[in-house]
C-alpha positions as CSV (number, residue, x, y, z in Angstrom):
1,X,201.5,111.6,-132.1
2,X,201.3,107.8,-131.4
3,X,198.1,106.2,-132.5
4,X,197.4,102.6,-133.1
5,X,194.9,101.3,-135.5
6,X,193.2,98.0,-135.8
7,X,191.8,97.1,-138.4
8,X,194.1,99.4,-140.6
9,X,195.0,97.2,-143.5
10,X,190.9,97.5,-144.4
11,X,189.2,99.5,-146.1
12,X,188.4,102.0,-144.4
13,X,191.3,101.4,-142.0
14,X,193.9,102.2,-144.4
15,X,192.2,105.4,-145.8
16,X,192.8,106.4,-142.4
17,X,196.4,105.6,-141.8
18,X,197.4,107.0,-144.9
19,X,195.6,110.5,-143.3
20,X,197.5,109.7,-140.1
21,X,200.6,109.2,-142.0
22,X,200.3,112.2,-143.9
23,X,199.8,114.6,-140.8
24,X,203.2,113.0,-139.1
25,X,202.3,110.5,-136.5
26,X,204.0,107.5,-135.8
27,X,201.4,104.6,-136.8
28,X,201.1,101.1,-135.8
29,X,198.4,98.8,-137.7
30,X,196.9,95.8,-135.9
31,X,195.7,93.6,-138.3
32,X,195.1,89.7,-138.9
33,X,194.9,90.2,-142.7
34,X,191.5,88.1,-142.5
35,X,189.4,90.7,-144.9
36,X,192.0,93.6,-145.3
37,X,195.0,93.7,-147.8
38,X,199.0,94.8,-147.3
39,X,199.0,96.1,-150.7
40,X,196.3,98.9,-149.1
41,X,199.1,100.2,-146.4
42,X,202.1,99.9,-149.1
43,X,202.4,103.9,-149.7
44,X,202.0,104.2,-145.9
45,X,204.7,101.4,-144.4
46,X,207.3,103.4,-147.4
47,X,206.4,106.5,-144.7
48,X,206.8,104.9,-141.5
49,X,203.9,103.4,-140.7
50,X,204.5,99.6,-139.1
51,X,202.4,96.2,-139.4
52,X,201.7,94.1,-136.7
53,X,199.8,91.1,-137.6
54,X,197.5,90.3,-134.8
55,X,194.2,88.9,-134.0
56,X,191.7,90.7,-131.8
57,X,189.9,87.9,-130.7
58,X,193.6,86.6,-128.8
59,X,194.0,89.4,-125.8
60,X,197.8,88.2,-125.8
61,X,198.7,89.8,-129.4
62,X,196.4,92.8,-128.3
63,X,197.7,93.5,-125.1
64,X,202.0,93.0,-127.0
65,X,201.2,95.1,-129.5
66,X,199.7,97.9,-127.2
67,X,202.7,97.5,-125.0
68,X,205.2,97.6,-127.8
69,X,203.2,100.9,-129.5
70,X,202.7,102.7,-126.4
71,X,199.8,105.0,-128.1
72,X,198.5,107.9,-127.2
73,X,195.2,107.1,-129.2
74,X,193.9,103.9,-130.7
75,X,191.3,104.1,-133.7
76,X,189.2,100.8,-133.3
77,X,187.8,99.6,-136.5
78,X,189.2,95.6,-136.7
79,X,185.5,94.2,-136.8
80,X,183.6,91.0,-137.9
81,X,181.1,93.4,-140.7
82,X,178.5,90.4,-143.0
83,X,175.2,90.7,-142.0
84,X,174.0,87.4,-143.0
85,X,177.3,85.5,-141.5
86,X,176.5,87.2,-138.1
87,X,173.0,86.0,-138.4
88,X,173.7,83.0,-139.5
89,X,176.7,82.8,-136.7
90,X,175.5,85.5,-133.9
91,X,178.3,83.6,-131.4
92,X,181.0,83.6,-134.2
93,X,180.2,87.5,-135.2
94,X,180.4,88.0,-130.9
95,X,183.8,86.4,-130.8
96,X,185.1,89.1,-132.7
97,X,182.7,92.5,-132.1
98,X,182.4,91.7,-128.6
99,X,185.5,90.0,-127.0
100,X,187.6,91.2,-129.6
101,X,186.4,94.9,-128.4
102,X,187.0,93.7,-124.6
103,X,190.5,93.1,-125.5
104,X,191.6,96.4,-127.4
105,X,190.2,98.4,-124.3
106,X,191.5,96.3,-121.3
107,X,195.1,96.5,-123.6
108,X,194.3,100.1,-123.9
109,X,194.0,101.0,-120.4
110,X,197.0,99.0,-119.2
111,X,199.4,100.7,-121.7
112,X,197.7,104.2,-120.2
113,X,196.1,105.1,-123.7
114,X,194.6,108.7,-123.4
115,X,191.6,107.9,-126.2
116,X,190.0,105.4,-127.6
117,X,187.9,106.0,-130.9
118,X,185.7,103.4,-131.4
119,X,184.0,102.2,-134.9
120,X,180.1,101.2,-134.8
121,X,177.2,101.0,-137.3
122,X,174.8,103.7,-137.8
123,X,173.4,101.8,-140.6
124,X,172.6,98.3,-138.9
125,X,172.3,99.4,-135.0
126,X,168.8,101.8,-134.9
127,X,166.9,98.8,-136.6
128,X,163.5,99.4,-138.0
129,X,162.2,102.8,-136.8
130,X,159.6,105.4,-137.7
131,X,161.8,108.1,-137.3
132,X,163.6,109.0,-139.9
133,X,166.6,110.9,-139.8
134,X,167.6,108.5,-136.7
135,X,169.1,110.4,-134.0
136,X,171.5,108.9,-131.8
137,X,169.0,109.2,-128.8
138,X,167.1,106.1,-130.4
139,X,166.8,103.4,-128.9
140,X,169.1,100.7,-130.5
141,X,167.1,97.6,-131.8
142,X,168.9,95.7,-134.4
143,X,167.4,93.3,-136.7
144,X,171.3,91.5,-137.5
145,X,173.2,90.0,-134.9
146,X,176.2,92.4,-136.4
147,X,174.1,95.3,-135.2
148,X,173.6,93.8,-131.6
149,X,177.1,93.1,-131.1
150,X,178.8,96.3,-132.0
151,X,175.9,97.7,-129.7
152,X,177.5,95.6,-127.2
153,X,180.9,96.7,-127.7
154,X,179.7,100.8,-127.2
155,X,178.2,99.5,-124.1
156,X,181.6,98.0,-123.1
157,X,183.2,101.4,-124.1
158,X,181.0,103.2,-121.5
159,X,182.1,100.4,-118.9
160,X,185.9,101.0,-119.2
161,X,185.1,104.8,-118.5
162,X,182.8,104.9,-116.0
163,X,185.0,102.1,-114.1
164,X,188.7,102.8,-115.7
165,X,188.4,106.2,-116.4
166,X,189.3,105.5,-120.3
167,X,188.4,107.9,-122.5
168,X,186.3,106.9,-125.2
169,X,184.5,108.1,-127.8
170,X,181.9,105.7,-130.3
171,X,181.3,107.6,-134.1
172,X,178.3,105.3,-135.6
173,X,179.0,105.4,-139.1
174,X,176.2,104.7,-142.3
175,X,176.9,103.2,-145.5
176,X,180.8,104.3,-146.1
177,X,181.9,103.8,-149.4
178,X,184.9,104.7,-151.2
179,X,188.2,103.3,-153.0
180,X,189.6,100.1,-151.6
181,X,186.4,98.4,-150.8
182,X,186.8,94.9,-152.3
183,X,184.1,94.3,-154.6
184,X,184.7,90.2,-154.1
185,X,185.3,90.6,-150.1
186,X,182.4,92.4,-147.6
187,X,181.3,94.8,-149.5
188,X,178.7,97.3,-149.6
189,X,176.4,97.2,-152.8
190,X,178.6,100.7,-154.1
191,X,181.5,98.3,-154.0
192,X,180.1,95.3,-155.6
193,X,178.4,97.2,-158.6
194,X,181.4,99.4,-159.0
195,X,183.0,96.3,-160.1
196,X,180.0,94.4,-161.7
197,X,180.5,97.7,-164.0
198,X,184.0,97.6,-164.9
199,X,183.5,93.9,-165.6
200,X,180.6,94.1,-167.8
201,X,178.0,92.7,-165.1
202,X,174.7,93.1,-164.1
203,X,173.8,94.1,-160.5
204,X,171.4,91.9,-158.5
205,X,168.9,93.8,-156.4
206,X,167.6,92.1,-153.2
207,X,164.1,93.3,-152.4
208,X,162.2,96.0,-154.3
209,X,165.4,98.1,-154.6
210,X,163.1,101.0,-152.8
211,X,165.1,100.3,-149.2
212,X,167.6,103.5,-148.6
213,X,170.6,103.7,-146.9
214,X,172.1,106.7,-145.8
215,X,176.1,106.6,-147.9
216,X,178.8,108.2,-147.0
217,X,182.1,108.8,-148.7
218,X,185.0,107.4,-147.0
219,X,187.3,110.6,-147.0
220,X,184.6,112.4,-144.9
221,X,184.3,109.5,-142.3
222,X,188.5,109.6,-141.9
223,X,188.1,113.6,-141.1
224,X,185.1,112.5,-138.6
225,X,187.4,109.8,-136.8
226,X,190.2,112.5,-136.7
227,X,187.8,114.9,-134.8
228,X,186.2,112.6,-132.2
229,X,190.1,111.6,-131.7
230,X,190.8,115.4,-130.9
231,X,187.6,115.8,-129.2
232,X,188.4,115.0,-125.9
233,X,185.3,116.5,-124.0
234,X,183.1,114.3,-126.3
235,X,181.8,110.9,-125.1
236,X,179.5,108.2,-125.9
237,X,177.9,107.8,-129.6
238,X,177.9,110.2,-132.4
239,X,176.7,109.4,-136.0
240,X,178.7,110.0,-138.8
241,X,176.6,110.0,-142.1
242,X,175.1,112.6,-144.9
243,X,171.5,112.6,-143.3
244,X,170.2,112.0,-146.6
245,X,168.3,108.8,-147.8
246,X,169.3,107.2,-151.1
247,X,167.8,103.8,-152.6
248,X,169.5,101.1,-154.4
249,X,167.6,102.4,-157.3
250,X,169.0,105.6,-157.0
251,X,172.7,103.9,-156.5
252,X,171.7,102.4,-159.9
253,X,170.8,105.3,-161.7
254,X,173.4,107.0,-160.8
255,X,175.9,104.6,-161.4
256,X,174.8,104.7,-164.8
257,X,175.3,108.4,-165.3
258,X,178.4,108.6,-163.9
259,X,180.1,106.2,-166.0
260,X,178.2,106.9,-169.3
261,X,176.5,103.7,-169.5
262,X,173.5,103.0,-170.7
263,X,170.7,102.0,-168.4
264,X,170.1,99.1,-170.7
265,X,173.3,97.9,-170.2
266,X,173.5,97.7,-166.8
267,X,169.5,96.6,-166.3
268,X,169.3,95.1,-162.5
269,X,168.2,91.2,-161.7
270,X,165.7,91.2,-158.6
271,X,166.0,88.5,-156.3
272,X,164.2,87.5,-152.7
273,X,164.9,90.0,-149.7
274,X,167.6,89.2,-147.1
275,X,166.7,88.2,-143.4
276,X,168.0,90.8,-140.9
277,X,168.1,93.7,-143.7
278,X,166.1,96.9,-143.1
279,X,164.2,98.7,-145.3
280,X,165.3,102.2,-144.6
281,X,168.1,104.2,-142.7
282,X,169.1,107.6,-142.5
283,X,171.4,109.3,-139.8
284,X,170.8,112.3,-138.2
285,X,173.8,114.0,-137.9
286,X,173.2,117.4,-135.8
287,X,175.5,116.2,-132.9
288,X,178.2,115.8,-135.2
289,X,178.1,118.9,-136.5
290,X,177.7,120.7,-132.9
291,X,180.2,118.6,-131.2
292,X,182.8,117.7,-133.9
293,X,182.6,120.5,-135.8
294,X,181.9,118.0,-139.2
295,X,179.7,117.5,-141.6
296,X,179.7,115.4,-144.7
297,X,181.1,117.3,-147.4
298,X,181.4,115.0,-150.9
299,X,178.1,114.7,-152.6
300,X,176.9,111.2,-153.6
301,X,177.8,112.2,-157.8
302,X,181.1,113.2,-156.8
303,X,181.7,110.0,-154.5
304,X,180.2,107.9,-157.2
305,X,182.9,109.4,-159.8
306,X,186.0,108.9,-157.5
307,X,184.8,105.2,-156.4
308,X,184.4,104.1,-160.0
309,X,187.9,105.8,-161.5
310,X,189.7,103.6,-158.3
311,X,187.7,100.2,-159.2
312,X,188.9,100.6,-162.9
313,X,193.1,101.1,-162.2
C-alpha cells in the first residue's frame, strides 16, 4: 500500500513509519524537520521509505508531494503541539493546526486519496469536565488554544466529507509517550523526567502534582492509527488512550521504581501552575474498542521500563 505521513520524522510519526515499513508499504514522510529528527527515520529510509521536506503551512509543497506520492492513505500527525506557545500565540499555533490541516486534505482529495487518518488531542480538547472517563460525545471546550485548533481541524475533516466525499477518520489521542520523544524538544513530562533521570536531575512539578493525565504507550497508539486506517466504515472522532488516570506523582513514583532510584534522589521541585493546563483527563475508550477492535495493551510499569532503557542508549 501507498500511504503518506506527515509529520513522520516525529516522534510519534516515525514509530509509525517504521510499523508501516515493516508490513511492506511504500512510505513517503512529509516533514519540515522543525521539531522531528532524520536520525528517527534512518532504519526506515535503509528500507524504502522516502523523505520529503515540506512545510504544511505552504499548500504548494503539500499539494507536490501528494501528487508525486499518489497515496492511497495519508496518516496526518505534522502539528504545532506546546501548550503555552499556542496560548501565548493562538494565531501562530492556527497557522499550522488549522491551515496546515486545510492543506493536507484539499492535496488529499485532488490526488484521489481513499483515507485520511487524522491526529488530535484527547488530552487537551474535552477541557475541564466533571465527567470522568471523557467520552468522545463531550462537548469539546479547551482551555489551550492547541486544544481549540486541532478541534478546528476535526471540524474541517467532517467538511471535506460531507462536501468532497473524503474519507476521514479523527483518533484523539491522551498523553502518548514512548522512545524518541526529545526530552529537550515538546515533550511530555515522561520524556522530560526520563532524561532529568539519566542526567542526574531533579524533576520540577507545576501545580500540586495531583492533576492526572490519561498515558499511553506509543506502540499501542501506532496499532490504533493502523486500525482507523483499515477501518473504512468508521468516521468522525475516536479516543485512543488507557482510560486510566495517573498523576504526576504517580509518574514520579514510579519512575523511581523502575529505575532503582531512590526517592531521595530524585525528590521533585514545585513550582506555580501553568495557564491553560487542566487538572484532570481521562479517556473513555469503549468506541475504540467496539469500532477498532483496540485497546491499550502495555501497562504504565512496562511503558515506564522501555521509555527509560531508550533515553539511556
Amino acid at each position: 500500500m501507498r500511504t503518506l505521513v506527515t509529520g513522520g520524522a516525529g516522534f510519534i510519526g516515525s514509530n509509525l513509519v517504521d510499523a508501516l515499513v515493516a508490513r511492506g508499504d511504500d512510505v513517503t514522510v512529509l516533514d519540515d524537520i522543525s521539531t522531528g529528527r532524520e536520525t528517527n527515520l534512518d532504519g526506515a529510509r535503509e528500507r524504502g521509505a522516502t523523505l520529503v521536506r515540506g512545510d504544511i503551512r505552504e499548500r504548494d509543497q503539500v499539494a507536490a508531494a501528494m501528487s508525486e506520492a499518489r497515496p492511497e492513505v495519508v496518516f496526518h500527525l505534522a502539528a504545532q503541539i506546546d501548550v503555552r506557545k499556542s496560548v501565548d500565540d493562538p494565531a501562530w499555533d492556527a497557522q499550522t493546526n488549522v491551515v496546515g490541516t486545510i492543506n493536507v486534505l484539499e492535496a488529499a482529495r485532488v490526488a484521489g486519496v481513499g483515507r485520511v487518518v487524522n491526529t488530535s488531542t484527547g488530552g487537551a480538547i474535552y477541557g475541564e469536565t466533571e465527567n470522568i472517563p471523557t467520552a468522545e460525545t463531550e462537548e469539546p471546550r479547551p482551555m489551550a488554544a492547541y486544544g481549540q485548533s486541532k478541534f478546528c481541524a476535526e471540524r474541517y475533516c467532517g467538511w471535506a466529507q460531507r462536501l468532497h466525499g473524503l474519507s476521514t477518520v479523527t483518533v484523539r489521542l491522551g498523553n502518548v509517550y514512548g522512545p524518541r520523544q526529545d526530552p529537550l524538544g515538546e515533550a511530555g513530562v515522561i520524556a522530560i523526567y526520563c532524561g532529568l533521570l539519566a542526567g542526574g536531575g531533579s524533576p520540577t512539578i507545576y501545580g500540586t502534582g495531583e492533576q492526572t493525565r490519561d498515558y499511553v504507550y506509543v506502540g499501542d497508539v501506532v496499532a490504533a492509527q493502523l486500525a482507523a486506517a483499515g477501518a473504512g466504515e468508521v468516521h468522525g472522532e475516536v479516543n485512543v488512550g488507557t482510560g486510566r488516570e495517573t498523576s504526576v506523582l504517580q509518574i514520579v513514583s514510579a519512575l523511581c521504581e523502575a529505575s532503582g532510584t531512590a526517592p531521595r534522589d530524585f525528590e521533585p521541585i514545585f513550582a506555580p501552575g501553568r495557564a491553560g493546563e487542566i487538572d484532570r483527563s481521562c479517556l473513555d475508550v469503549t468506541l475504540a474498542r467496539e469500532v477498532l477492535g483496540w485497546s491499550a495493551g502495555v501497562t504504565i510499569e512496562d511503558g515506564l521500563r522501555s521509555t527509560l532503557a531508550a533515553t539511556a542508549v
